[in-house]
C-alpha positions as CSV (number, residue, x, y, z in Angstrom):
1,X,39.5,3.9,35.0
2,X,40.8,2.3,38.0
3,X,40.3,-1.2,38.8
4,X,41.6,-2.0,42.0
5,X,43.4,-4.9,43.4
6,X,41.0,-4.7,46.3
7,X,37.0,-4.3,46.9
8,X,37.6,-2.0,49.3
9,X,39.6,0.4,46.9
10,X,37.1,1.4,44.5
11,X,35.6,4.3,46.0
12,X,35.5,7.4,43.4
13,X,35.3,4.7,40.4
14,X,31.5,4.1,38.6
15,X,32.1,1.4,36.3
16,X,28.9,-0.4,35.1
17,X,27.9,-3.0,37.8
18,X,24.3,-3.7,36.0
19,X,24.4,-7.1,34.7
20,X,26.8,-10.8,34.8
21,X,30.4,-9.6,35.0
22,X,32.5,-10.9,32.0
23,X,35.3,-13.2,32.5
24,X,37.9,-14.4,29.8
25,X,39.7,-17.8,29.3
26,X,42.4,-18.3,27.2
27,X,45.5,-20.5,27.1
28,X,48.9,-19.1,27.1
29,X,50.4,-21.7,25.5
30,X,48.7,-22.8,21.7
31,X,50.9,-25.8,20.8
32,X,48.6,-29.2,21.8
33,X,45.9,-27.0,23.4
34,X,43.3,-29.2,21.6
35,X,43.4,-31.4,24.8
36,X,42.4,-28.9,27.0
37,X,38.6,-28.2,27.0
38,X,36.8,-25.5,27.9
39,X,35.9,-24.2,31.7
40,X,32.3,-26.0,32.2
41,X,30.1,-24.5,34.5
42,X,29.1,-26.6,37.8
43,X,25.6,-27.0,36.8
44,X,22.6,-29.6,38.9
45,X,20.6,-29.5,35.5
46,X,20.3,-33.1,35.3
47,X,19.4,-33.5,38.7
48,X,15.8,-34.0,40.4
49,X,13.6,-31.1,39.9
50,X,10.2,-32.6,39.6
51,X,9.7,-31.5,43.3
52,X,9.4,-28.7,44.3
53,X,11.6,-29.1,47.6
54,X,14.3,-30.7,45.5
55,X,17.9,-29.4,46.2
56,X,18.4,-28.7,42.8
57,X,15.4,-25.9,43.1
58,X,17.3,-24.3,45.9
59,X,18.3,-20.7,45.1
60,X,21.8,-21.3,47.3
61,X,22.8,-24.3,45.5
62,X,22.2,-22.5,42.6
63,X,23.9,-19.8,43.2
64,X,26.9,-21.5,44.3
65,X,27.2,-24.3,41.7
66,X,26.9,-21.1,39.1
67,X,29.8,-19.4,40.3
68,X,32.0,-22.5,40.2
69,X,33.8,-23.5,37.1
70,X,35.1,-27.0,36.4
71,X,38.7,-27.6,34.4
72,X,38.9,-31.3,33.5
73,X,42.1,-33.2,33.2
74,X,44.0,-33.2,30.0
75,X,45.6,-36.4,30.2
76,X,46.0,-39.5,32.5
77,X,47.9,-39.7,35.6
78,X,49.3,-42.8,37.2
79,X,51.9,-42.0,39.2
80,X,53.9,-43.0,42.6
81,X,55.6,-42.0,45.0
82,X,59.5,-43.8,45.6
83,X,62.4,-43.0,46.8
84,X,65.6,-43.8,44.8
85,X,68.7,-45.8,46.5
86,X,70.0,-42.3,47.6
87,X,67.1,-41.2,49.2
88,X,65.7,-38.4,47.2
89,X,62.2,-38.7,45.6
90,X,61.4,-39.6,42.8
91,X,57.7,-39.8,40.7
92,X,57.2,-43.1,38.6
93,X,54.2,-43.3,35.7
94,X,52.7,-46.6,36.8
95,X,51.3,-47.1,33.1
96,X,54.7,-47.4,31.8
97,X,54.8,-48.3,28.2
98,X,51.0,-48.2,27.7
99,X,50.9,-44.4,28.9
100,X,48.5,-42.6,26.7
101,X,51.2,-39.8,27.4
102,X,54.7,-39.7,26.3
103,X,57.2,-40.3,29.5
104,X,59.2,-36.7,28.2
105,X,55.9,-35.0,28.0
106,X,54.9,-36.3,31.4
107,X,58.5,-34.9,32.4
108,X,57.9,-32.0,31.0
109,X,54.3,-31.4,32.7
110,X,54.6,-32.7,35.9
111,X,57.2,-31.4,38.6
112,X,57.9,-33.0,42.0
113,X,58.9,-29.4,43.8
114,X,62.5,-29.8,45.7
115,X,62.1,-31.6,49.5
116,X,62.8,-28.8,51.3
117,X,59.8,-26.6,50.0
118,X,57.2,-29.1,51.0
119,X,55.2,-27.2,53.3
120,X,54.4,-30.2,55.3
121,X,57.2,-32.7,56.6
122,X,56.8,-35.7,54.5
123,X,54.2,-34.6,52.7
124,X,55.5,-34.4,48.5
125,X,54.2,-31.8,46.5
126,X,53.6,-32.3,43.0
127,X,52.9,-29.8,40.5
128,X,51.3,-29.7,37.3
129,X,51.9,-26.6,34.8
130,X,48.7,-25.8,32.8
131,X,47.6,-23.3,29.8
132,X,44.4,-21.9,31.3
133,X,44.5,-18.4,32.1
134,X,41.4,-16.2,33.8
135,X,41.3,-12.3,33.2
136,X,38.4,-9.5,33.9
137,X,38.1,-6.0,33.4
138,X,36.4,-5.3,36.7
139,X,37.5,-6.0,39.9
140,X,37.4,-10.4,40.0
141,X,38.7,-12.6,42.6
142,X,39.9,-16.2,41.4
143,X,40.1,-18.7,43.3
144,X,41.8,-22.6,42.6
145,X,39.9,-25.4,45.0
146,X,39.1,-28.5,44.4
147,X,36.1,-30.4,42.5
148,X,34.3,-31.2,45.7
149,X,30.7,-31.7,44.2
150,X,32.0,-33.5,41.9
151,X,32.0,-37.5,42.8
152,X,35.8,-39.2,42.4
153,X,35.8,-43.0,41.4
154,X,39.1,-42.8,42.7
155,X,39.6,-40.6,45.9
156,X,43.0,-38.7,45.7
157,X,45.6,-39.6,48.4
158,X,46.0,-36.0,49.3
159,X,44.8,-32.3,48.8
160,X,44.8,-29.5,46.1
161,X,46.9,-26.7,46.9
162,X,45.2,-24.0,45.7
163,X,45.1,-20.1,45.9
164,X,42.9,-16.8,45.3
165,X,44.3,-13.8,43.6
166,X,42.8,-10.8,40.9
167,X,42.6,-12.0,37.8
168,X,41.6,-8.4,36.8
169,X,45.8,-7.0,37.4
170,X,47.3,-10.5,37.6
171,X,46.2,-12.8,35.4
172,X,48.6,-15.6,35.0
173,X,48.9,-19.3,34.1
174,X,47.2,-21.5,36.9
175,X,49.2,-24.4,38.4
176,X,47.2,-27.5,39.6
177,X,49.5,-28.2,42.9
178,X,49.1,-31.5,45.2
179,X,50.2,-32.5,48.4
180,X,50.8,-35.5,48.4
181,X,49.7,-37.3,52.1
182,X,49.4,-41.0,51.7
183,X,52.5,-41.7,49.6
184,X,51.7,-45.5,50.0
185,X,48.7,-45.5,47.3
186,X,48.6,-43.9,43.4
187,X,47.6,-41.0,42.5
188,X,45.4,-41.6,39.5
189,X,43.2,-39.1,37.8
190,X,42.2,-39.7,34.2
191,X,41.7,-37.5,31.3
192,X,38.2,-35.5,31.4
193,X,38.0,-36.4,35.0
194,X,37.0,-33.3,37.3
195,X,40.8,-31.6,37.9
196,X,40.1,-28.5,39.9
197,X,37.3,-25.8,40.2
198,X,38.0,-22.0,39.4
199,X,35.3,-19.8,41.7
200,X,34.9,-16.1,40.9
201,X,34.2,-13.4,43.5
202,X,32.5,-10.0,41.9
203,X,31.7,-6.8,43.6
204,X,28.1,-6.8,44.2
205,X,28.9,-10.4,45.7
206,X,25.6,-11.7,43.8
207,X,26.5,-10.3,40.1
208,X,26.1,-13.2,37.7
209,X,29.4,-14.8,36.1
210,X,29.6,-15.0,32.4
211,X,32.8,-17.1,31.1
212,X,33.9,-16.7,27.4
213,X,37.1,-17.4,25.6
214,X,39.0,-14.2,24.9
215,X,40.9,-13.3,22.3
216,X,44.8,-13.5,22.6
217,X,45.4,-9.3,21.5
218,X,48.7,-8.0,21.8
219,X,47.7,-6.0,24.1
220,X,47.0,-9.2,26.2
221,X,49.7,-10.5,25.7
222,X,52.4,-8.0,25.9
223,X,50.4,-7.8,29.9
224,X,51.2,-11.2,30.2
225,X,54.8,-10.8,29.4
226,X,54.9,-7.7,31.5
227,X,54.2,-9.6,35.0
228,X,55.2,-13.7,33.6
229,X,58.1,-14.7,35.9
230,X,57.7,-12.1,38.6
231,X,57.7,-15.0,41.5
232,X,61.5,-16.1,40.7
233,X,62.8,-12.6,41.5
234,X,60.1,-11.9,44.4
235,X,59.4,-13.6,47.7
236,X,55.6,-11.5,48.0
237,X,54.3,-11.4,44.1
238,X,50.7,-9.9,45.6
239,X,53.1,-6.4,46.5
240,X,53.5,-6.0,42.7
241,X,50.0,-5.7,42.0
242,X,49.6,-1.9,42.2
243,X,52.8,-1.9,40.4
244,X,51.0,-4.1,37.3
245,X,47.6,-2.2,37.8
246,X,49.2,1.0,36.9
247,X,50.7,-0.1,33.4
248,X,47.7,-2.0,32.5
249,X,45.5,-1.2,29.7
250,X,42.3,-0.5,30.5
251,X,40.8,-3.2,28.4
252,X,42.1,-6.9,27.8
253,X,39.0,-9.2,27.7
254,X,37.7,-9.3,23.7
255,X,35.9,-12.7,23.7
256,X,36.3,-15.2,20.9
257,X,32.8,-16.5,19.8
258,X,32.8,-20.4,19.4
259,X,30.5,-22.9,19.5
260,X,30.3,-25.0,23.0
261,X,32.1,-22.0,24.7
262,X,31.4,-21.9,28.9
263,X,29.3,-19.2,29.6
């Protein structure tokens, strides 16, 4: 069976396109993954619907909240912006000794990328390495945006930098990346705040989603391996992906039944 990096290259296949189209979650890394909850779907449930023109009745909200997934944040964030006396930038936790968070873990998590690769002139990146990892069997595009129906107590001073890519021959750990625009004010997001959204494309465009925890096979995993790291050797990782579609097992999602899973 071929699955295609692209919609437009599945002619000749007939894979079963009746019904939602199965995605798996999983984290690549096992050690402290109790912080990290599950993908929640985007859901108006609690909203108005005792009328009957209520937004939350409308079959487009619908369908968009339902193919949005929300990640929430593991653990706080307090941090600014400085330079130190020789100019080069620096990130400081502004909780300090009360951080819920140890300051080598923090160091550990959270990466301001090297001046020169901002993309904008004086505009810091920061990046944040996480555990969650998105795979299909059929052809899926991912992409990483930002909780935008989701209200923020505290506005960010700056933008996610996000990306779309198939999660169905390159499934990978996500980053949660930041641009950083108004250096002169915090960035604070706290834990189980709304981090970032993951939105799933499917071929038909209006097959349901279903989200479930997969099992970590060896099959999966040995995949993993097989394309982990490929961006420090390449400049353009997305002219691998025929490459990785060619050695990859036809199946990888097996979900993992658990109570409160996303689906």
């Amino acid at each position: 069976m071929r699955l295609s990096v692209s919609f437009e290259n599945t002619a000749g296949t007939e894979p079963d396109r009746s019904g939602p189209v199965q995605v798996g979650w999983f984290l690549s890394e096992m050690k402290g993954g109790v912080i990290y909850d599950p993908p929640e779907r985007v859901r108006g449930a609690e909203r108005n619907k005792t009328h009957a023109k209520s937004a939350s009745r409308c079959p487009a909200v619908i369908n968009l909240e339902s193919r949005h997934f929300m990640i929430r944040c593991p653990f706080d964030l307090n941090l600014q912006f400085v330079r130190d006396e020789k100019g080069q930038p620096q990130l400081r936790n502004l909780n300090g000794q009360m951080s819920s968070i140890r300051s080598n873990k923090l160091r550990d998590k959270v990466h301001l990328t090297a001046e020169h690769e901002w993309r904008h002139a004086g505009v810091p990146t920061v990046q944040v390495q996480t555990p969650y990892v998105f795979v299909s069997d059929e052809p899926v595009y991912m992409a990483q945006v930002p909780p935008f129906m989701h209200y923020l107590r505290e506005p960010w001073p700056g933008t996610l930098f996000g990306g779309r890519f198939p999660i169905n021959v390159w499934p990978r750990p996500l980053m949660w990346a930041f641009e950083w625009h108004d250096t002169s004010k915090p960035l604070v997001i706290r834990r189980g705040d709304p981090w970032f959204y993951a939105t799933f494309e499917t071929l038909p465009a209006d097959r349901g989603i279903v989200v479930e925890e997969a099992e970590r096979t060896p099959e999966l995993l040995d995949y993993m391996e097989l394309i982990s790291g490929a961006v420090n050797f390449v400049n353009q990782t997305f002219s691998l992906f025929e490459a990785a579609e060619a050695r990859r097992p036809e199946t990888l999602v097996k979900s993992v039944r658990r109570r409160g899973g996303a689906g």
